[in-house]
C-alpha positions as CSV (number, residue, x, y, z in Angstrom):
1,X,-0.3,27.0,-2.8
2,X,-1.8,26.0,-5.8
3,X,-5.7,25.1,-5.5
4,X,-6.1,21.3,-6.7
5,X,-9.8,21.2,-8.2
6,X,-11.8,18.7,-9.2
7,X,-12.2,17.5,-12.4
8,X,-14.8,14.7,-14.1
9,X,-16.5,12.1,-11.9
10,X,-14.4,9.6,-14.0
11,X,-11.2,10.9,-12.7
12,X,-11.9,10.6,-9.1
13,X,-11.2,14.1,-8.6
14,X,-7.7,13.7,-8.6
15,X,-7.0,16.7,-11.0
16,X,-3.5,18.8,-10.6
17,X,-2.7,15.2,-9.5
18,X,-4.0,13.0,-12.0
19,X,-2.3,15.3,-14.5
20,X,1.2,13.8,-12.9
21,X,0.3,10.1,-12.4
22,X,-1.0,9.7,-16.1
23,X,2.4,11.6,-16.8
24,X,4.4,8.8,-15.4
25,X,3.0,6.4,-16.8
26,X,1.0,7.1,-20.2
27,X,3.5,7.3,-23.3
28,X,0.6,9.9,-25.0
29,X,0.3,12.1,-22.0
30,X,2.7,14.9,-22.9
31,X,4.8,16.5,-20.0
32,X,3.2,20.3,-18.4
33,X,4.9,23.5,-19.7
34,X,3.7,25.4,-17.2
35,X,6.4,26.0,-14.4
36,X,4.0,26.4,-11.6
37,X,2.0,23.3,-12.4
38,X,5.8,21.3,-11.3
39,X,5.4,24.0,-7.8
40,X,2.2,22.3,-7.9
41,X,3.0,18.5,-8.3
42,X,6.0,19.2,-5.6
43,X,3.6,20.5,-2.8
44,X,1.4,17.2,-3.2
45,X,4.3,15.0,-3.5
46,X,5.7,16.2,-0.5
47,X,2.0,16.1,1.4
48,X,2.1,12.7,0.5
49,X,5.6,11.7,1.0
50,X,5.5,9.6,-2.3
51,X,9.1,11.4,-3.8
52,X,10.8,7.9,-4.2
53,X,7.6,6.2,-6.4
54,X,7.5,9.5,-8.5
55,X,11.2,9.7,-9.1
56,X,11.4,6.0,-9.9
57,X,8.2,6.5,-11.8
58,X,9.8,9.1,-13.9
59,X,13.5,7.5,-14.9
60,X,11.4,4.1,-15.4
61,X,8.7,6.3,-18.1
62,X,12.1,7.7,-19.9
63,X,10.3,11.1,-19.9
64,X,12.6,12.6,-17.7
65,X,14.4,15.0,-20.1
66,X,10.9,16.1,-20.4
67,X,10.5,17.8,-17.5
68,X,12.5,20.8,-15.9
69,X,15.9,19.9,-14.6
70,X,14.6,21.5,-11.0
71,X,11.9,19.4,-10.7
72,X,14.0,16.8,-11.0
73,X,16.5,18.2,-8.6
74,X,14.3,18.6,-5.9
75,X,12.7,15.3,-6.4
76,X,15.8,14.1,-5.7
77,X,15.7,16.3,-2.4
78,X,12.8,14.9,-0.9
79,X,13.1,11.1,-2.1
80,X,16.5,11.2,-0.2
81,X,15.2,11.2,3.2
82,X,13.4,7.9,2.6
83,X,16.0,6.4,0.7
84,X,18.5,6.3,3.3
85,X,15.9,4.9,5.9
86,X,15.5,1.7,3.4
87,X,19.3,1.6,3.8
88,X,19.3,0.8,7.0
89,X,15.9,-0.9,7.5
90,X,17.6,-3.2,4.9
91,X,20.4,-4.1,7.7
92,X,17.7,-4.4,10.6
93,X,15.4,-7.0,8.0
94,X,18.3,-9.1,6.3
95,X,19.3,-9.5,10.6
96,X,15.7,-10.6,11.0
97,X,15.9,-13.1,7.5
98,X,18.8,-14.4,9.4
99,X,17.6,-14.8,12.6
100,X,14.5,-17.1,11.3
101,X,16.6,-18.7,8.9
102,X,18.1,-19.9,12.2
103,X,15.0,-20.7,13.8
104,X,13.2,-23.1,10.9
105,X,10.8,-20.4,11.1
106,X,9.4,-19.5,7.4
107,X,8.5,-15.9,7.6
108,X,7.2,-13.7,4.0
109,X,8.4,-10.0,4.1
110,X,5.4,-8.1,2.9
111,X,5.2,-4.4,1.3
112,X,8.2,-2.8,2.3
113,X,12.0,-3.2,1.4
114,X,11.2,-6.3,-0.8
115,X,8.2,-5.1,-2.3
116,X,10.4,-1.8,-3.5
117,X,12.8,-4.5,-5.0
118,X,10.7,-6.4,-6.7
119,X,8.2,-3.9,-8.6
120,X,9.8,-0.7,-8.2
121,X,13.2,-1.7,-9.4
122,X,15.2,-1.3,-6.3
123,X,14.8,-1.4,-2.4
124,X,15.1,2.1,-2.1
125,X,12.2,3.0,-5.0
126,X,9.4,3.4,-2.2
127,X,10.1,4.3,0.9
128,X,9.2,2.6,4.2
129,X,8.9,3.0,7.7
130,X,9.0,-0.5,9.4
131,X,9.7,-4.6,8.6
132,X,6.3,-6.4,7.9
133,X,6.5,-10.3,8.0
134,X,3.9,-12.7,7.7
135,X,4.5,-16.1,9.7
136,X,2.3,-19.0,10.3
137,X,-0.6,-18.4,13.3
138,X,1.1,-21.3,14.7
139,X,4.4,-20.3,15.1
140,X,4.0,-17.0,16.0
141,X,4.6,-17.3,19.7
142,X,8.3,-19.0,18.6
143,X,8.8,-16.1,16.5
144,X,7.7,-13.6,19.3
145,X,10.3,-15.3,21.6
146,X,13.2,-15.8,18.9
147,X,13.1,-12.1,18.3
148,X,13.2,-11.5,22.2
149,X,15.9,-13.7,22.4
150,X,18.0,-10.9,20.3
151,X,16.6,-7.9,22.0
152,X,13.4,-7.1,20.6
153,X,11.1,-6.3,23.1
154,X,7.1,-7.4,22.3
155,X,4.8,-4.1,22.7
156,X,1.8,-5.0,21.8
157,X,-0.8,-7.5,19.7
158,X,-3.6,-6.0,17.9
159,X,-5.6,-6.9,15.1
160,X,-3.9,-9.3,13.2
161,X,-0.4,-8.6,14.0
162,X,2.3,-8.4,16.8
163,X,4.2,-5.8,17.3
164,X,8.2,-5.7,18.1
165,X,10.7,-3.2,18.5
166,X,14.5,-3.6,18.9
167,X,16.0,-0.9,22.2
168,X,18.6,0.8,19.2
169,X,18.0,4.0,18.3
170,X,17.0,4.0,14.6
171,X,15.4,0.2,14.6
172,X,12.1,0.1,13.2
173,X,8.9,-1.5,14.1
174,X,8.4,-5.3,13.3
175,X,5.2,-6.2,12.9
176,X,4.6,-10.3,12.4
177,X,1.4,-10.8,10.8
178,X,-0.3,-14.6,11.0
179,X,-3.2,-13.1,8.4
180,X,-3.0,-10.0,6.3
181,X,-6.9,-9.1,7.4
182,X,-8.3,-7.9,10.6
183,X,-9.9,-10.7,12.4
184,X,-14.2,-10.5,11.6
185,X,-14.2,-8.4,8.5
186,X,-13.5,-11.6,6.1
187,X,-13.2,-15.2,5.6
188,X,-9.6,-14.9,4.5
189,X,-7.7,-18.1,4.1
190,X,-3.8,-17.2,4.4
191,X,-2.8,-20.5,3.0
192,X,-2.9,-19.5,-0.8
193,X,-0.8,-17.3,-0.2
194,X,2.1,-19.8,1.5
195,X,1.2,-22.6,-1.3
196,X,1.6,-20.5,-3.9
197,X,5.4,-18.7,-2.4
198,X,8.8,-19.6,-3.3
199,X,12.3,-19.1,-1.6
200,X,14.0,-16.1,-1.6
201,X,17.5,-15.7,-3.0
202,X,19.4,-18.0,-0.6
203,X,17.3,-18.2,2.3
204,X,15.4,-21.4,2.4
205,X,12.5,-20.6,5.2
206,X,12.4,-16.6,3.6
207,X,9.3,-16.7,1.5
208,X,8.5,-14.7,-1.3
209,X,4.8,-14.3,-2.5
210,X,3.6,-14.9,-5.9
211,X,2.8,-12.0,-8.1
212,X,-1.0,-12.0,-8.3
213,X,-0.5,-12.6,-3.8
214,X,1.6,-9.7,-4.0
215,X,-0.8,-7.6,-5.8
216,X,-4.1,-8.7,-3.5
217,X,-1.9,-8.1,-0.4
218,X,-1.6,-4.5,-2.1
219,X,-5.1,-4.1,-2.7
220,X,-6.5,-4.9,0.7
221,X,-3.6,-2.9,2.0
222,X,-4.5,0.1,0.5
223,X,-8.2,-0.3,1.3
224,X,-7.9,-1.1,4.7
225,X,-6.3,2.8,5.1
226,X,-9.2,4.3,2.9
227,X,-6.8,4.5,-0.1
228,X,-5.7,7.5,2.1
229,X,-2.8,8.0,0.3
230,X,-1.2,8.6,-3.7
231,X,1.2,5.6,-2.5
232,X,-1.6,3.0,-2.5
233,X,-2.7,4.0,-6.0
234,X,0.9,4.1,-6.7
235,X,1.6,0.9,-5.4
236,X,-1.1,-0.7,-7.1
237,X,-0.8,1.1,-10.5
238,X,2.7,0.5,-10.8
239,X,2.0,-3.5,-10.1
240,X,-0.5,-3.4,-12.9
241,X,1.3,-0.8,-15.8
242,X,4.6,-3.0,-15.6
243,X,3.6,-6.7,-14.0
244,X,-0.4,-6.6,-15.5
245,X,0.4,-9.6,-17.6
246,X,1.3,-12.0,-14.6
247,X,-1.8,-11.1,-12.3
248,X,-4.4,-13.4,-12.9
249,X,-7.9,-11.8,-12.5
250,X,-9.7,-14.5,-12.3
251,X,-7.9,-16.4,-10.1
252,X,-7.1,-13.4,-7.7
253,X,-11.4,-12.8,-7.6
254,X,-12.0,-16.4,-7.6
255,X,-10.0,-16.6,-3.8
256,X,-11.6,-13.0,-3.4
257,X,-15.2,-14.8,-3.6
258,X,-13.8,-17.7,-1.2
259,X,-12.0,-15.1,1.3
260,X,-15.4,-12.6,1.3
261,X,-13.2,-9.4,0.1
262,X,-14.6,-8.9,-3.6
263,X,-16.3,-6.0,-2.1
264,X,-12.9,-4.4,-1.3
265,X,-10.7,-5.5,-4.4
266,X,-13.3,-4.3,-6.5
267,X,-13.5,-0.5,-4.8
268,X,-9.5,-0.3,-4.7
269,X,-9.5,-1.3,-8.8
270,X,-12.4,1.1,-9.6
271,X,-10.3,3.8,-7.3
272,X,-7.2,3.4,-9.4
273,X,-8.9,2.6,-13.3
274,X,-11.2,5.8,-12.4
275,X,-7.3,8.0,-11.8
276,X,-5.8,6.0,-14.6
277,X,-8.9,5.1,-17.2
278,X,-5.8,3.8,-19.9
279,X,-5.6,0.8,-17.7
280,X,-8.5,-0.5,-19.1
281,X,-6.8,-0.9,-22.2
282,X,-4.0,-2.8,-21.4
283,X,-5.8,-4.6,-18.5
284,X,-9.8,-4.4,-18.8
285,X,-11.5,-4.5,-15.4
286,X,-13.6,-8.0,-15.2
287,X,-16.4,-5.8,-13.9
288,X,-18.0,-2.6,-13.9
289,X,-16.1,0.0,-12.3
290,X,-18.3,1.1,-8.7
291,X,-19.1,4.6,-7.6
292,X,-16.8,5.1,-4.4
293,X,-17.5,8.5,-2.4
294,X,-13.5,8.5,-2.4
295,X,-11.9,11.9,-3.9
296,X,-9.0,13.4,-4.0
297,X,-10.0,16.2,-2.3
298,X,-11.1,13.9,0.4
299,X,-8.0,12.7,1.1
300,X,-6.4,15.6,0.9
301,X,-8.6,16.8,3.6
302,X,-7.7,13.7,5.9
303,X,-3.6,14.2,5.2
304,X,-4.1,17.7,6.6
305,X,-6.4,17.1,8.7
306,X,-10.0,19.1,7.8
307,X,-12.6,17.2,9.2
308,X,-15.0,18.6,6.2
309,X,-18.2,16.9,5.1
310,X,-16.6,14.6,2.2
311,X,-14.0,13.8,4.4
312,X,-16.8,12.2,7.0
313,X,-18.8,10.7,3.6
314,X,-15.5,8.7,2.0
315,X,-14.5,7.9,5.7
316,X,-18.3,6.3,6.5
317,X,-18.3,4.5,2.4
318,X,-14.8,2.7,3.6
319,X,-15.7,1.6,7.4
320,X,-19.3,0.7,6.3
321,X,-20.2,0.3,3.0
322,X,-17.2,-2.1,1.4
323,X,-17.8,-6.0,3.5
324,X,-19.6,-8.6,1.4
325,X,-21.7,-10.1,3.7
326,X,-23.8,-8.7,6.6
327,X,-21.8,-10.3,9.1
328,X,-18.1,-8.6,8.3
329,X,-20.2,-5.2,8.3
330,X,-21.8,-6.0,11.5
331,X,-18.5,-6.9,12.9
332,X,-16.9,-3.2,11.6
333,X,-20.3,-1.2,12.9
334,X,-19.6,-2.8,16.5
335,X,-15.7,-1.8,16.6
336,X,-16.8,1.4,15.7
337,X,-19.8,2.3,18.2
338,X,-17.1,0.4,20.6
339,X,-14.8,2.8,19.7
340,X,-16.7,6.1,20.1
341,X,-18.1,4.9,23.2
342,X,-14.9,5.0,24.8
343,X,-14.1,8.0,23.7
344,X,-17.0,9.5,25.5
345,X,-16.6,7.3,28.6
346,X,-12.7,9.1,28.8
């Protein structure tokens, strides 16, 4: 296996790895000649399960002819898996637009099968695992029981989301979210983010959110998980190298400041300008980048599983050190010594 090592501070440690994401998307960055640096990028791509973004990411940049035909070939390889799970996931969520379509029920797919569409180019670019939809807090109980009416059976409510799943083999979670934040770690208002939609395609109660909603949904996504993965950086670098013009910063930090998650947007941006510092020049950061304790060896460590001392550092920084107020903190420090007294009461 080829060792990933760190490189400056300003990189975030990406590396081996940084080397590939400035690839894909920097025109200047010229493509490795050295075969086993491709070995390397497809051990970390397959770690990571991101084959779909990089492929895309690749024919998008034009740079394929670039690299060697195996690499490519392989790509191919891995990103197919994924890409015929969006196929059918497509069938289970276009049943799901029709089923609230029915109802009167407006519902906004989030991440996902859309999400692929929309910025990636097509709904197999990024692969996905289940059907995310926001709905209104207030009709969520209708939605619960409109699904149940066609078979889905309710599992579970937890945070800020229910949790469905349909008794065919193949269907994939549905979770209906009424907020896209866990309840106590923000003010966030989910209104915006309905005012600001507009129909999809046909469908007139299938929602789509605006672009600069789409991209703060991303951000908060990815933080929430610790930026634990090369898709969350993928998700949000690909949003800003080919949609940058259409997200408003300062309306997107002016809701931040209302909803109490500046704190959060502004780690995930200083995450992804530190792995891609060209950004700055085609979108400057309205603030100084922050010192995170994330790395990329530290997420390596989580995706395999070494319980090593950066891996406890960047895990603390993101459950503790990322609320903007005392209160949402508080709240996170409590679910947490909740948490761990459990486990030593089992």
């Amino acid at each position: 296996m080829i060792q990933i090592v760190s490189t400056r501070r300003s990189e975030g440690g990406a590396g081996l790895v940084a080397t590939l994401l400035r690839f894909l998307y920097d025109k200047e960055t010229p493509a490795p000649h050295n075969e086993a640096v491709y070995r390397g990028f497809l051990e970390e791509i397959e770690l990571f399960g991101i084959a779909s973004q990089v492929l895309t990411a690749l024919q998008q940049s034009g740079k394929t002819d670039q690299v060697p035909e195996d690499f490519v070939r392989r790509l191919k390889r891995y990103a197919e898996p994924g890409r015929f799970r969006n196929i059918r996931i497509q069938w289970f969520e276009r049943q799901l637009f029709r089923i609230f379509e029915q109802a009167n029920i407006p519902v906004v797919p989030l991440k996902g099968i859309q999400f692929a569409a929309n910025y990636f180019g097509h709904f197999t670019a990024r692969s996905t695992g289940d059907i995310d939809l926001l709905v209104r807090p207030e009709q969520l109980q209708d939605a619960i029981e409109w699904l149940k009416a066609f078979g889905y059976r309710h599992e579970e409510t937890i945070h800020n989301h229910a949790v469905l799943r349909k008794a065919v083999d193949g269907a994939p979670l549905v979770e209906l979210h009424w907020t896209l934040d866990k309840p106590g770690w923000s003010e966030l208002d989910p209104e915006p983010f309905w005012r600001d939609s507009a129909p999809l395609g046909q469908f007139r109660f299938v929602r789509e959110l605006s672009v600069t909603h789409t991209f703060y949904a991303i951000c908060l996504h990815g933080v929430r998980h610790r930026m634990e993965s090369l898709r969350y950086l993928l998700d949000i670098a690909q949003m800003l190298y080919r949609f940058g013009s259409s997200i408003d910063y300062a309306e997107l930090f002016a809701q931040a400041a209302a909803d109490r998650t500046v704190n959060r947007l502004k780690a995930a941006l200083s995450i992804v300008y530190r792995v891609f510092p060209k950004l700055d020049q085609l979108k400057p950061l309205p603030f100084e980048p922050r010192r995170t304790l994330w790395s990329y060896p530290a997420i390596r460590d989580a995706r395999l599983r070494v319980k090593s001392v950066r891996y406890y550092k960047y895990r603390l920084y993101f459950k503790l050190f990322i609320f903007d107020t005392w209160k949402h903190g508080w709240h996170a420090r409590r679910r947490i010594t909740s948490k761990y007294s459990e486990y030593s009461t089992n």
